[in-house]
C-alpha positions in Angstrom: -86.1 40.1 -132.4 -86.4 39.0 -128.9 -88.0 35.5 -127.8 -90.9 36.0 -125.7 -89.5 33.5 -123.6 -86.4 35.4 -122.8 -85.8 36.9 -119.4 -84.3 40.2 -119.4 -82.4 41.9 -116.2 -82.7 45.3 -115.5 -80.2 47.0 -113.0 -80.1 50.5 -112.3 -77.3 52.0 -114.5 -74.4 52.6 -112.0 -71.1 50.2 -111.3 -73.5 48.7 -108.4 -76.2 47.6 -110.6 -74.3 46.0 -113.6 -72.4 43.7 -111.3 -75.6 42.8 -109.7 -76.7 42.3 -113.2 -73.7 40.5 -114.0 -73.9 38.6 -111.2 -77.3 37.7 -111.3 -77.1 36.5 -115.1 -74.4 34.3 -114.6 -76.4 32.8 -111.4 -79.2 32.3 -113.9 -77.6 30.6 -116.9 -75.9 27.9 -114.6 -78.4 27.9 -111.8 -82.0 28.0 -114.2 -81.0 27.1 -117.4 -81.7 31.1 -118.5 -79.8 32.9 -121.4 -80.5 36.4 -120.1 -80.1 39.7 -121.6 -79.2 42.5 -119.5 -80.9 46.2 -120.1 -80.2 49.1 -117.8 -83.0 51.3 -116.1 -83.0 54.8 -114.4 -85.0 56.9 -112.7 -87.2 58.4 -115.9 -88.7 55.2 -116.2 -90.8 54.6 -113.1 -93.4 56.9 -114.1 -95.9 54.4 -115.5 -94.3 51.6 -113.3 -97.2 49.7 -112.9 -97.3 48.7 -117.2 -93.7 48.6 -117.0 -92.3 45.6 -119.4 -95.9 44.6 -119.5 -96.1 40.9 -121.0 -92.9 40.2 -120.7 -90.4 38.3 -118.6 -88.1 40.0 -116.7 -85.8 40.6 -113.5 -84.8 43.7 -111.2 -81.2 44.1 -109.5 -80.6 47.4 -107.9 -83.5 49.2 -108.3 -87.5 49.5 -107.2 -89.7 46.5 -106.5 -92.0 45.5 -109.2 -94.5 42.9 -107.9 -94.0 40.6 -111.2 -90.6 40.7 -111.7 -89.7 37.1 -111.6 -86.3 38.0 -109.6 -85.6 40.8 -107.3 -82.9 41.6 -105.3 -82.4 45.4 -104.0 -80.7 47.1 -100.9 -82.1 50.8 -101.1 -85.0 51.9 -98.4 -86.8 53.5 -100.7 -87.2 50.9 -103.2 -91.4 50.6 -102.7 -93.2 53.3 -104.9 -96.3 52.6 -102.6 -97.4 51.2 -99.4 -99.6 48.8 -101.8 -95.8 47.7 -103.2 -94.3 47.3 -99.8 -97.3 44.9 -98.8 -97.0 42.8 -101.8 -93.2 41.9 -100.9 -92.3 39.0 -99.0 -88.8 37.3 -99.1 -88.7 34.4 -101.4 -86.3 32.3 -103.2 -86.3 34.8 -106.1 -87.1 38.0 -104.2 -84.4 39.4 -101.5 -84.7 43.1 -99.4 -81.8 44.4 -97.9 -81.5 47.7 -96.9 -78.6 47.1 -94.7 -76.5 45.9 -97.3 -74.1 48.8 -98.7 -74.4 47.5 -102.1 -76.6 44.5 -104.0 -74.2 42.2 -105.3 -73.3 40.8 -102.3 -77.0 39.9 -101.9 -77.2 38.2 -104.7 -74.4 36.2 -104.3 -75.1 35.4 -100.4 -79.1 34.3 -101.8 -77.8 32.4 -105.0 -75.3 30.3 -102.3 -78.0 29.6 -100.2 -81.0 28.6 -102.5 -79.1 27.3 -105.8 -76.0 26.2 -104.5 -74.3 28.8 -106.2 -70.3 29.0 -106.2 -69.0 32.6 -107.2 -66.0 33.0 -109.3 -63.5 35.0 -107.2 -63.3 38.0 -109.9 -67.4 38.3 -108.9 -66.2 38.5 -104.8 -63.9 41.1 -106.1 -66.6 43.2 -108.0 -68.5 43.1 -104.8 -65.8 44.2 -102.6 -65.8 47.2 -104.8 -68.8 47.4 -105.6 -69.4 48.1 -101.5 -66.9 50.6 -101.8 -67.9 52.6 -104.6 -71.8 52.4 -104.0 -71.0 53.2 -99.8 -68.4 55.6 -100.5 -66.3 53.3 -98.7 -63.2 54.8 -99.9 -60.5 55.1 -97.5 -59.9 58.5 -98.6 -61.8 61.4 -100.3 -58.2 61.4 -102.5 -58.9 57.6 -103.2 -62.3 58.6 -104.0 -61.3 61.3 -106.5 -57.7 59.7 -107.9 -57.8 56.0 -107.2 -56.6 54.2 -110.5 -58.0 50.4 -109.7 -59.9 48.6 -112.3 -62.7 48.7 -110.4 -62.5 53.1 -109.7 -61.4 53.6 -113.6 -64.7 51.6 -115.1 -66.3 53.8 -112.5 -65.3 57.1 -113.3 -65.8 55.6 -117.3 -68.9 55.9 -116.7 -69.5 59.4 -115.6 -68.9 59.9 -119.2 -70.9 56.9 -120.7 -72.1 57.5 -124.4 -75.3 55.8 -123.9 -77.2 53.0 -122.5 -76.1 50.6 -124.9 -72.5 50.9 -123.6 -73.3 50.4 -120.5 -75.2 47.4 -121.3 -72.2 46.6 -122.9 -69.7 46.5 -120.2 -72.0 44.5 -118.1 -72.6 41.4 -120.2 -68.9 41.8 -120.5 -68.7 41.2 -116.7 -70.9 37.9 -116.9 -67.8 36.9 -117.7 -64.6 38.9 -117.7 -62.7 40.0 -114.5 -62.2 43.5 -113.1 -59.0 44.0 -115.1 -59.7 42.6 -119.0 -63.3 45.5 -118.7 -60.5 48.5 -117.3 -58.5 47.7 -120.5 -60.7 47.9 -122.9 -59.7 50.7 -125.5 -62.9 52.0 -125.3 -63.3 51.9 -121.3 -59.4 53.4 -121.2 -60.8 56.4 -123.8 -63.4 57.5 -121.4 -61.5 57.0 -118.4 -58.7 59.6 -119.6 -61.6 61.8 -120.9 -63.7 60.9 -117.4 -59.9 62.2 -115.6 -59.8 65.2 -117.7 -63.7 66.2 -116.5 -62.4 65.5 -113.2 -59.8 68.0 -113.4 -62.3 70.5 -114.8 -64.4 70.0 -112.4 -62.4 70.7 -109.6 -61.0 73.6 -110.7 -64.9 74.9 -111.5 -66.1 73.8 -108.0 -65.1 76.6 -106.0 -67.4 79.5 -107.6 -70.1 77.1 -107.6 -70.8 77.6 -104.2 -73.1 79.6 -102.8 -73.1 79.3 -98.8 -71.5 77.1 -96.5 -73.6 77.1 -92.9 -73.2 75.1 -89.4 -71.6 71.8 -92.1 -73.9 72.4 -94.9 -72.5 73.3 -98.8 -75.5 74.4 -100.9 -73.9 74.7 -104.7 -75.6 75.1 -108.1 -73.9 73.4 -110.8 -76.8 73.4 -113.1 -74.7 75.1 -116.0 -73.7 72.7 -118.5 -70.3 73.9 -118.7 -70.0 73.0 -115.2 -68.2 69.7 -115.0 -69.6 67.7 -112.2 -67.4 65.3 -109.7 -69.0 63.9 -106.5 -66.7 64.9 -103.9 -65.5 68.0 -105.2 -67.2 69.5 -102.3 -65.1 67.5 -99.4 -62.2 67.6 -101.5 -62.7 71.4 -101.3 -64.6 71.8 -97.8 -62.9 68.8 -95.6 -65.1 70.2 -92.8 -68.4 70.4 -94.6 -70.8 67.0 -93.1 -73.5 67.3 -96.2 -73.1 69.0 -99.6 -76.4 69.6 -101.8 -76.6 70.5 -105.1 -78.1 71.2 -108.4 -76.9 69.5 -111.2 -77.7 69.0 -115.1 -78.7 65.8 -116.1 -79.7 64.9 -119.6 -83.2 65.2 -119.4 -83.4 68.0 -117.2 -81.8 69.1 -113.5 -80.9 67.1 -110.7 -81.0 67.3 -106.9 -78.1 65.3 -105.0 -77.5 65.5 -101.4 -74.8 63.5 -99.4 -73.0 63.3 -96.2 -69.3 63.6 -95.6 -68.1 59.8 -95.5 -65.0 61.1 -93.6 -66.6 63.9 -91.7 -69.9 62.4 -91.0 -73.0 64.2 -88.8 -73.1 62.2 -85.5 -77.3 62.3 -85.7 -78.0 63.3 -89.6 -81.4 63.2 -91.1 -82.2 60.2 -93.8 -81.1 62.2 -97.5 -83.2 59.2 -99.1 -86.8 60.1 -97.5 -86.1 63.7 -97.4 -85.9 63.1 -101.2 -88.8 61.2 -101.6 -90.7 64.4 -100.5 -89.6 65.8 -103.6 -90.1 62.6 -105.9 -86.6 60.9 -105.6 -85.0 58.5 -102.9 -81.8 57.1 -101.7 -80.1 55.7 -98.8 -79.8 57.6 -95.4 -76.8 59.3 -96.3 -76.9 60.0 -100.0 -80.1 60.8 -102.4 -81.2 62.4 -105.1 -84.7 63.9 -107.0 -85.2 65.1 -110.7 -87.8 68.2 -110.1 -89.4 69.3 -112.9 -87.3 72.5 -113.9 -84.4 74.3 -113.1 -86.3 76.6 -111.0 -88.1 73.6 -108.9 -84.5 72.3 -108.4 -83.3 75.3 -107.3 -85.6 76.0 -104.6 -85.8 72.7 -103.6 -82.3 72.0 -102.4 -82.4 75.6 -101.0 -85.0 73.5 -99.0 -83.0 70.7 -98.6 -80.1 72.2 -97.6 -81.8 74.4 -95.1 -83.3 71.6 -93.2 -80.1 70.0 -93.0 -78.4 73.0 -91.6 -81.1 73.1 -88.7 -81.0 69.0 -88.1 -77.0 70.0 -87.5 -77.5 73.8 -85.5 -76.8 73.4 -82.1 -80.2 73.7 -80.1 -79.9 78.1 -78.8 
């Protein structure tokens, strides 16, 4: 049983967030004196965000602002549930915004240097560096993207097949402190990479008939079918020309919305995916974002929506 005392970190559950958890945890233990435990959050849990954790003590990497979270640090516009939320922030020694930032372990290194004195480990640079990569779609290549075999792109694709929670929770309190290389060994991280490979394969094979109209850059698909394996650039892997892909996607408690730009055939003036999302109760970053409607059907029309405003941002004025 937990100590009431004890701080936990939540980070949202993606390569970003647990090494801004790992990060952060290691700041804490030789920074504060804190012996942290890291728990992952997603999007399923902001509905009664206000009571979230309540009584407890607790810290937020990667994910919305919650005004009595002890620590913050997050880089995504669309981190404030409410103007009420946005007014109650103000950068502190334990609360840092940066929506500039292409991922938030950086942050959190940058903020610990400045305020605690904080030295990182060169293995935590390294997660960084990649963790800018992965979360920016920094990739130098959409074949990097899809095939790269670093340590860093193998835990990554591992976790498009993650068993649970737990496991991720897992590998991240195994980054507090292990290096890129020891986590990508693991037997159990190397067992869902080759099955997380195997998907990929799958899933670009499947792609294709998913589609259901390319117009002026835009790729509406619906992958909502469970059979369907899912890979993230599938679409510029397929459509090198496209500048957004939008889609409709199965998720395990219901259907997902994702929308993205091209990184290597970017719109010169594209529209911000993140607030376009928030319309429809998700968010994201200017070029990538996402929304869980409420049924297949909502999903369905809603990146018909999507993708439709995308296609007149993009259609040459007559």
């Amino acid at each position: 049983m937990a100590d009431a005392s004890e701080l936990t970190i939540h980070y949202h559950r993606d390569f970003d967030g647990m090494v801004a958890a790992a990060v952060l945890a290691s700041v804490l233990r030789s920074c504060k004196g804190e012996r942290p435990l890291l728990q992952s959050v997603n999007y399923d849990q902001r509905d009664d965000w206000e009571n979230f954790e309540a009584g407890k003590r607790f810290a937020i990497v990667d994910f919305h602002f919650h005004p009595r979270a002890e620590y913050w640090f997050d880089h995504h516009p669309t981190t404030f549930l409410s103007p009420e939320l946005r007014a109650a922030y103000e950068p502190s020694e334990r609360w840092l915004w940066d929506e500039t930032s292409p991922s938030c372990p950086p942050m959190v290194l940058s903020h610990a240097k400045q305020h605690w004195d904080y030295v990182a480990p060169e293995r935590f640079v390294e997660m960084a560096h990649w963790s800018d990569i992965i979360d920016a779609a920094r990739y130098d290549s959409v074949e990097q993207a899809v095939f790269g075999d670093t340590p860093a792109l193998r835990i990554a694709r591992a976790l498009t097949v993650s068993p649970s929670p737990a496991w991720v929770d897992e590998l991240a309190n195994a980054m507090v402190e292990g290096d890129l290389d020891k986590i990508a060994s693991r037997p159990d991280v190397d067992k869902a990479h080759q099955r997380a490979s195997r998907n990929r394969d799958k899933a670009l094979e499947q792609f294709p008939p998913t589609v259901q109209w390319m117009d002026t850059g835009v790729v509406l698909y619906d992958a909502s079918s469970s059979r369907i394996r899912r890979e993230r650039f599938a679409t510029f892997y397929h459509y090198p020309d496209a500048q957004y892909a939008v889609g409709v996607i199965p998720t395990r408690s219901g259907f997902h919305i994702t929308a993205g730009e091209n990184p290597w055939n970017p719109p010169a003036n594209g529209l911000h995916v993140g607030e376009i999302m928030e319309r429809y109760g998700g968010g994201g970053h200017r070029a990538v974002g996402g929304a869980n409607p409420p049924s297949l059907e909502a999903a369905r029309a809603a990146a018909a929506e999507v993708a439709g405003e995308l296609v007149a941002a993009l259609r040459p004025p007559a």
